[in-house]
N, CA, C and O atoms as CSV, one atom per row, in Angstrom:
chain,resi,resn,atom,element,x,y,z
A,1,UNK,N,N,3.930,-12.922,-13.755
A,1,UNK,CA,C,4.349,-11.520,-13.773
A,1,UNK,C,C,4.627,-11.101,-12.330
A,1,UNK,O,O,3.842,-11.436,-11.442
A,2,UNK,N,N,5.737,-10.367,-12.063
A,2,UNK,CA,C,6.065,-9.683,-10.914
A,2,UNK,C,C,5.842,-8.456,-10.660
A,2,UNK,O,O,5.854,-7.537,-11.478
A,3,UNK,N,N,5.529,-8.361,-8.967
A,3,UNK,CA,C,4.915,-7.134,-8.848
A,3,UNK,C,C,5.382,-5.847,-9.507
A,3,UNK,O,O,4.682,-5.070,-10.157
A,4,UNK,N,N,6.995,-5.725,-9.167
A,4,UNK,CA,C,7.818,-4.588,-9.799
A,4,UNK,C,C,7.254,-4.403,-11.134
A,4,UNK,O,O,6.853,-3.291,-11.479
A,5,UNK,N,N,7.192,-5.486,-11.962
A,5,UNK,CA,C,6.956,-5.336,-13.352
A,5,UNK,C,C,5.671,-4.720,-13.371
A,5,UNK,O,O,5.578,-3.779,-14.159
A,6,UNK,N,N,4.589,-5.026,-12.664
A,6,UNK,CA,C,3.021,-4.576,-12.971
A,6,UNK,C,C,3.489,-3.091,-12.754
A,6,UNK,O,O,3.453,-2.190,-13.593
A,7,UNK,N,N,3.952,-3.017,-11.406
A,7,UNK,CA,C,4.387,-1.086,-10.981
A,7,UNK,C,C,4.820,-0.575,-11.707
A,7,UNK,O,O,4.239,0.504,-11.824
A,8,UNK,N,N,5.945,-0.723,-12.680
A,8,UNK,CA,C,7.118,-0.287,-13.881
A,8,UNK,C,C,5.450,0.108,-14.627
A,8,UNK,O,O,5.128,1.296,-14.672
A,9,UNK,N,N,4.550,-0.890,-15.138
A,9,UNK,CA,C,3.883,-0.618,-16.507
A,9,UNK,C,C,3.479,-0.010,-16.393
A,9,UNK,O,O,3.490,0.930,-17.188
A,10,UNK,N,N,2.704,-0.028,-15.193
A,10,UNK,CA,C,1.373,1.293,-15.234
A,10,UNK,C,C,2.274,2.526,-14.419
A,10,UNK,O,O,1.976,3.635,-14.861
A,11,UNK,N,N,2.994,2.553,-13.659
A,11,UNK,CA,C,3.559,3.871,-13.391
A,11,UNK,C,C,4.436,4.670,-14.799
A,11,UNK,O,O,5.114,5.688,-14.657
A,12,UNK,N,N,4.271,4.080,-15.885
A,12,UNK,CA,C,4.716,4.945,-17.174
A,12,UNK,C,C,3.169,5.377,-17.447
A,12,UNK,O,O,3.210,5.560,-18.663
A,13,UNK,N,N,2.246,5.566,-17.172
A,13,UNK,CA,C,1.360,5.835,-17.691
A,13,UNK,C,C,0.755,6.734,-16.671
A,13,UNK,O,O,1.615,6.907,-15.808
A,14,UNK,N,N,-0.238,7.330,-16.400
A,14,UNK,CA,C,-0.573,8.729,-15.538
A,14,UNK,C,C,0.080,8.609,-13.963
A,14,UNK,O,O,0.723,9.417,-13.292
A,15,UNK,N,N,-0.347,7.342,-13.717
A,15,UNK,CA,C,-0.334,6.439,-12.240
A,15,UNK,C,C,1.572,6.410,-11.836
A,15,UNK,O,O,2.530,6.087,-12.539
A,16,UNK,N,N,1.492,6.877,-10.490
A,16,UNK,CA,C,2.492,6.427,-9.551
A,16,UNK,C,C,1.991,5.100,-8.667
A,16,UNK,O,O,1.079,5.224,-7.849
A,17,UNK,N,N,2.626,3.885,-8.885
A,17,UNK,CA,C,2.567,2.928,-8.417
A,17,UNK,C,C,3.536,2.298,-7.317
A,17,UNK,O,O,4.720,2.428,-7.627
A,18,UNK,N,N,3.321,1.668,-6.147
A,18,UNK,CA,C,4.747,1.739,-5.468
A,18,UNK,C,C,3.950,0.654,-3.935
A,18,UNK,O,O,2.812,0.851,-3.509
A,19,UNK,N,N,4.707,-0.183,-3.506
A,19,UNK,CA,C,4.101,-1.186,-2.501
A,19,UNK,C,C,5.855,-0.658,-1.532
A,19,UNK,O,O,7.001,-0.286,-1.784
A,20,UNK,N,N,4.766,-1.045,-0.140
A,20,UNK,CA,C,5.467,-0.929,1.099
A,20,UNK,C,C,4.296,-1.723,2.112
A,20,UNK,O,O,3.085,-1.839,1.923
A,21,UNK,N,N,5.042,-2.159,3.114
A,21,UNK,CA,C,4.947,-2.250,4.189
A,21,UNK,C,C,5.046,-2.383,5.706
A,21,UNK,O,O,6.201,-2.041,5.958
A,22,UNK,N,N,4.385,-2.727,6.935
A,22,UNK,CA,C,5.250,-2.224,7.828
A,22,UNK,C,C,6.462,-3.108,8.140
A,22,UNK,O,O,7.128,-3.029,9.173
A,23,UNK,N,N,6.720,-4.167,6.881
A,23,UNK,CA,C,8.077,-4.879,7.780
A,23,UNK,C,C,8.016,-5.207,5.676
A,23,UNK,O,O,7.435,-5.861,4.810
A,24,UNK,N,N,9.207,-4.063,5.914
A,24,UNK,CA,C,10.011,-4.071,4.564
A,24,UNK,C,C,11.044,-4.754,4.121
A,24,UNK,O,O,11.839,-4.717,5.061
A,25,UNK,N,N,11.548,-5.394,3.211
A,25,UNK,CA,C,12.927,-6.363,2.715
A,25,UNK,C,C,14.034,-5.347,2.572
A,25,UNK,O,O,15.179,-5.620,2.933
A,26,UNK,N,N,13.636,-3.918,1.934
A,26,UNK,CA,C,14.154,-3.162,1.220
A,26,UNK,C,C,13.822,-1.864,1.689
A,26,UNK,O,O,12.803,-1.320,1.262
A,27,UNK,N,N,14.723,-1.173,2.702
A,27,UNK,CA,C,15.056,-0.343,3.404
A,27,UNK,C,C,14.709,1.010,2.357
A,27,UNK,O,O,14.442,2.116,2.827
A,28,UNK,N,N,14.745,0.802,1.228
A,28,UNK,CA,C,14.294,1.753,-0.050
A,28,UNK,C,C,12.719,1.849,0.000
A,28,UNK,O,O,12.180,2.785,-0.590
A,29,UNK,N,N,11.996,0.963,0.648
A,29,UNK,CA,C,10.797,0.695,0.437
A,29,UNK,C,C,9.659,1.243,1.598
A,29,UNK,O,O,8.456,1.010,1.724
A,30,UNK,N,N,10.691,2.146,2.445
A,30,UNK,CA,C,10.285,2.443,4.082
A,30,UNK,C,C,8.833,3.454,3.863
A,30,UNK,O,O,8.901,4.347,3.019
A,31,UNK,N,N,7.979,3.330,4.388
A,31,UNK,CA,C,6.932,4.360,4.204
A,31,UNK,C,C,6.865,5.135,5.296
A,31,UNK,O,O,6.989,4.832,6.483
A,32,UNK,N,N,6.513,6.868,4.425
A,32,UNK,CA,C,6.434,7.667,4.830
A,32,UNK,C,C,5.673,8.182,6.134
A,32,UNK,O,O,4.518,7.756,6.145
A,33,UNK,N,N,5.939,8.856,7.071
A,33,UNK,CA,C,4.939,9.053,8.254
A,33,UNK,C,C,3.541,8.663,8.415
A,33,UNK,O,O,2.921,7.981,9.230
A,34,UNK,N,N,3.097,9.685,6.792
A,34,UNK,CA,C,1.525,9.381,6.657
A,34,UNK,C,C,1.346,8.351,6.099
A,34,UNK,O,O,0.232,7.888,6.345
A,35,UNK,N,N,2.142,7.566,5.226
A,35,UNK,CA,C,1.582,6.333,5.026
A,35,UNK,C,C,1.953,5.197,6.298
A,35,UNK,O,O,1.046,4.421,6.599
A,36,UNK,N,N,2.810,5.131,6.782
A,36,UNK,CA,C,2.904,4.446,7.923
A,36,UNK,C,C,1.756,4.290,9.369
A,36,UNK,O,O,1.641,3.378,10.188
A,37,UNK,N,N,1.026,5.603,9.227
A,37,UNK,CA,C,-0.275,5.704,10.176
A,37,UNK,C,C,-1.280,4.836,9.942
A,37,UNK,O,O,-1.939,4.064,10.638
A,38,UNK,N,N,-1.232,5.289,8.227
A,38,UNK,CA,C,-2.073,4.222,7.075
A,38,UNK,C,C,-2.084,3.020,7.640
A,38,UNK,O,O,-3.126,2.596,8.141
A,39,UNK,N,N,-0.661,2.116,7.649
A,39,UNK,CA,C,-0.622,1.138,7.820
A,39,UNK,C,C,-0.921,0.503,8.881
A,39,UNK,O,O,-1.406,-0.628,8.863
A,40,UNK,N,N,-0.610,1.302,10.153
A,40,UNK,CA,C,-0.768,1.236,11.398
A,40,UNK,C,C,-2.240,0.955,11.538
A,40,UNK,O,O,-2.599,0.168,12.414
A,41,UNK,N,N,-3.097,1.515,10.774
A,41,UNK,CA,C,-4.789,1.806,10.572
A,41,UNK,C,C,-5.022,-0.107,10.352
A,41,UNK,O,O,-5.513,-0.919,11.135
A,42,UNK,N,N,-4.554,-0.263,9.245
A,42,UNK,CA,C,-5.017,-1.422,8.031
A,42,UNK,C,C,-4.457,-2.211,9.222
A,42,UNK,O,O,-5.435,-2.360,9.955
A,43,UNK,N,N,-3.523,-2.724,9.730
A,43,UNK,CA,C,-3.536,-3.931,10.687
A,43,UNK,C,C,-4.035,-3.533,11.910
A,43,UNK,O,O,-3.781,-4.200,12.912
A,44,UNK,N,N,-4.712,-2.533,11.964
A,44,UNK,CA,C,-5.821,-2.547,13.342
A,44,UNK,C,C,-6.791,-3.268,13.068
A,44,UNK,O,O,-7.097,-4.251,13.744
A,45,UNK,N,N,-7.495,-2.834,11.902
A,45,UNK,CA,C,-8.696,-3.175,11.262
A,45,UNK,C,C,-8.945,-4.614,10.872
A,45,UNK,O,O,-10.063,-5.127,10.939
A,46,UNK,N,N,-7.589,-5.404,10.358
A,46,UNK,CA,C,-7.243,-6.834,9.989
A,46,UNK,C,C,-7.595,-7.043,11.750
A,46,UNK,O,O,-8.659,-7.348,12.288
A,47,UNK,N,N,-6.684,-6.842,12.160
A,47,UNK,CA,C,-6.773,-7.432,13.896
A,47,UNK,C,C,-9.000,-7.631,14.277
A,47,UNK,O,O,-9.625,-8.497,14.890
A,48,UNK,N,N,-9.403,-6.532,13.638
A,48,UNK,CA,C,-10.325,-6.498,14.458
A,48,UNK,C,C,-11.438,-7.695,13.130
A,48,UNK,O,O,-12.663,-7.816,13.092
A,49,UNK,N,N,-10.794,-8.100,12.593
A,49,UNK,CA,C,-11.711,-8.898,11.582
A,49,UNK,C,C,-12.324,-8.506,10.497
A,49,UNK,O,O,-13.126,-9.168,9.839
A,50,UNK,N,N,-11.887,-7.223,10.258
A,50,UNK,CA,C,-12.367,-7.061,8.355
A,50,UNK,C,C,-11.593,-7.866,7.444
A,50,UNK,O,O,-10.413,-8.148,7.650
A,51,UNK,N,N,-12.217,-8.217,6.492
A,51,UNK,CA,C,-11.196,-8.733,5.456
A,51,UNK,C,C,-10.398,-8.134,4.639
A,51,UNK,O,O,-11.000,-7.407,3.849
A,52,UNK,N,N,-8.942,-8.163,4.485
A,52,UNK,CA,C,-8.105,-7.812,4.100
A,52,UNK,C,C,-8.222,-7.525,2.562
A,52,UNK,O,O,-7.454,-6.719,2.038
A,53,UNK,N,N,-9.000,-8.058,1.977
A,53,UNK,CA,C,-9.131,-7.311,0.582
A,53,UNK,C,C,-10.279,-6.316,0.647
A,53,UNK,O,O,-10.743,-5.902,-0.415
A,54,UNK,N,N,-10.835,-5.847,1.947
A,54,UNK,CA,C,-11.721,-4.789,1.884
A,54,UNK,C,C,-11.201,-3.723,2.654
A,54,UNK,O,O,-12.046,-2.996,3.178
A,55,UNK,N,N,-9.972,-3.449,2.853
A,55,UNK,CA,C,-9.116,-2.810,3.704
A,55,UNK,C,C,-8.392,-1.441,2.574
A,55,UNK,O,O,-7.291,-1.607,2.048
A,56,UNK,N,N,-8.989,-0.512,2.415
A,56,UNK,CA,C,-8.348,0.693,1.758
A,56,UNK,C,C,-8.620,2.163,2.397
A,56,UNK,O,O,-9.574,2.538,3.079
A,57,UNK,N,N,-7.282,2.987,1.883
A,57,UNK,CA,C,-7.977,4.680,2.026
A,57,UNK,C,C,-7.880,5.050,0.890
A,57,UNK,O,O,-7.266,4.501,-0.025
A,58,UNK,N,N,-8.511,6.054,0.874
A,58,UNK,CA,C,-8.790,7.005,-0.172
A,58,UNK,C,C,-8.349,8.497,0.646
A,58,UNK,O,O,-8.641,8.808,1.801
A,59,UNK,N,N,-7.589,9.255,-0.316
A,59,UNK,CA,C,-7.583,10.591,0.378
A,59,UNK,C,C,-7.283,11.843,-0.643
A,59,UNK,O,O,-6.218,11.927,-1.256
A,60,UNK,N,N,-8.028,12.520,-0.722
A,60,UNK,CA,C,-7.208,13.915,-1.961
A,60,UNK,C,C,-6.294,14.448,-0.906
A,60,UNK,O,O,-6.496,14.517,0.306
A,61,UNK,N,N,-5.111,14.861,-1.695
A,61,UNK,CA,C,-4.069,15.770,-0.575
A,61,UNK,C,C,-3.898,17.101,-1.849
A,61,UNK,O,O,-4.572,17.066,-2.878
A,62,UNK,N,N,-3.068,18.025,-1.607
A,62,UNK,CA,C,-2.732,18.750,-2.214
A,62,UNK,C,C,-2.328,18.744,-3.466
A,62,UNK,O,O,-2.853,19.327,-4.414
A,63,UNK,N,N,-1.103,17.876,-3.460
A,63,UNK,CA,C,-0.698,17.813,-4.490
A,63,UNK,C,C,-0.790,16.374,-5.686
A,63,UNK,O,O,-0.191,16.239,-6.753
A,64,UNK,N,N,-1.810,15.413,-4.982
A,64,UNK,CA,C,-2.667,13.702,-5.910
A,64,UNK,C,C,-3.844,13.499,-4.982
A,64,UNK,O,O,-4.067,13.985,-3.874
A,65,UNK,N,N,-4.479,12.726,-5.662
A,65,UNK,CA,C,-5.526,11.742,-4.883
A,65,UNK,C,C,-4.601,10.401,-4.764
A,65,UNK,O,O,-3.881,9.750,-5.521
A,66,UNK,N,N,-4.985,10.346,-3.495
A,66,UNK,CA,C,-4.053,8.648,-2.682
A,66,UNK,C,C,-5.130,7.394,-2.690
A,66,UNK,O,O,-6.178,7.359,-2.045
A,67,UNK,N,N,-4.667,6.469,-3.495
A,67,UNK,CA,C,-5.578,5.272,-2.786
A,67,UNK,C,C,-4.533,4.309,-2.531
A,67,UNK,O,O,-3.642,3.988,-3.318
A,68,UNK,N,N,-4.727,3.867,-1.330
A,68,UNK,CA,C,-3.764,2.579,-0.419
A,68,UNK,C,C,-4.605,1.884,-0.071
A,68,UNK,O,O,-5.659,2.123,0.519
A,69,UNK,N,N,-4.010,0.659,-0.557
A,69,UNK,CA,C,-4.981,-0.528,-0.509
A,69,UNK,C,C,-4.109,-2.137,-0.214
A,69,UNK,O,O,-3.088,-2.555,-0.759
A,70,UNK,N,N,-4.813,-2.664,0.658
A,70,UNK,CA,C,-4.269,-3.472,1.215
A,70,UNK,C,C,-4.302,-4.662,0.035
A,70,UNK,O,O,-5.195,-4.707,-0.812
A,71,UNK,N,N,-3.074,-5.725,0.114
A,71,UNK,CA,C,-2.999,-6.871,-0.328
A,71,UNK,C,C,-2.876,-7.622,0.148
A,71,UNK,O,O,-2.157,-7.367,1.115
A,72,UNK,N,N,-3.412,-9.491,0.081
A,72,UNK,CA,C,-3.914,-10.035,0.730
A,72,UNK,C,C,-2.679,-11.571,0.325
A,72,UNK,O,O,-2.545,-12.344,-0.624
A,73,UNK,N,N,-2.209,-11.426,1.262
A,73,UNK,CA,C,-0.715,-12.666,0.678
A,73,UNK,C,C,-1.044,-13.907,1.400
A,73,UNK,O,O,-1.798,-14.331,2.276
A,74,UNK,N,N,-0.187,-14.247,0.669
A,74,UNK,CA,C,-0.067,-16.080,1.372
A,74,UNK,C,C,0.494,-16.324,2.477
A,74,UNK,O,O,0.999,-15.373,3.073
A,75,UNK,N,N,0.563,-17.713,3.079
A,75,UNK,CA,C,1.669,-17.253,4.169
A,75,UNK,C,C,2.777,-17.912,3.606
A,75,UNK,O,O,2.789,-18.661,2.629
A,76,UNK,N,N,4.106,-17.399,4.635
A,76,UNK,CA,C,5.453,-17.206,4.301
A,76,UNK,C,C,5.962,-18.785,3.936
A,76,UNK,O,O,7.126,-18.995,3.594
């Protein structure tokens, strides 16, 4: 199963689902200021030796609760 496809399923259902990062394929995929800080955060934190599947935020904003959470890939 592909990622798009997992995002498609569950974003029909309450959940907005959606992956980015800081070096995107798909210029459609660019993240936003505040999530880009995000990201900026999560490869500090990788740099400094947490493990990458323990790498998330959590945040209520106004208008959702945000959780961004890092994924942990293979190499290229």
């Amino acid at each position: 199963i592909s990622a798009p496809a997992i995002a498609l399923q569950h974003s029909a259902n309450e959940w907005e689902i959606s992956r980015t990062s800081l070096k995107v394929r798909n210029p459609n995929n660019q993240a936003n200021e505040w999530l880009n800080s995000i990201l900026l955060d999560f490869e500090q934190r990788k740099e400094n030796g947490e493990p990458i599947a323990n790498i998330e935020h959590q945040e209520q904003k106004a208008d959702a609760w945000y959780l961004v959470k890092a994924i942990p890939t293979g190499q290229a």
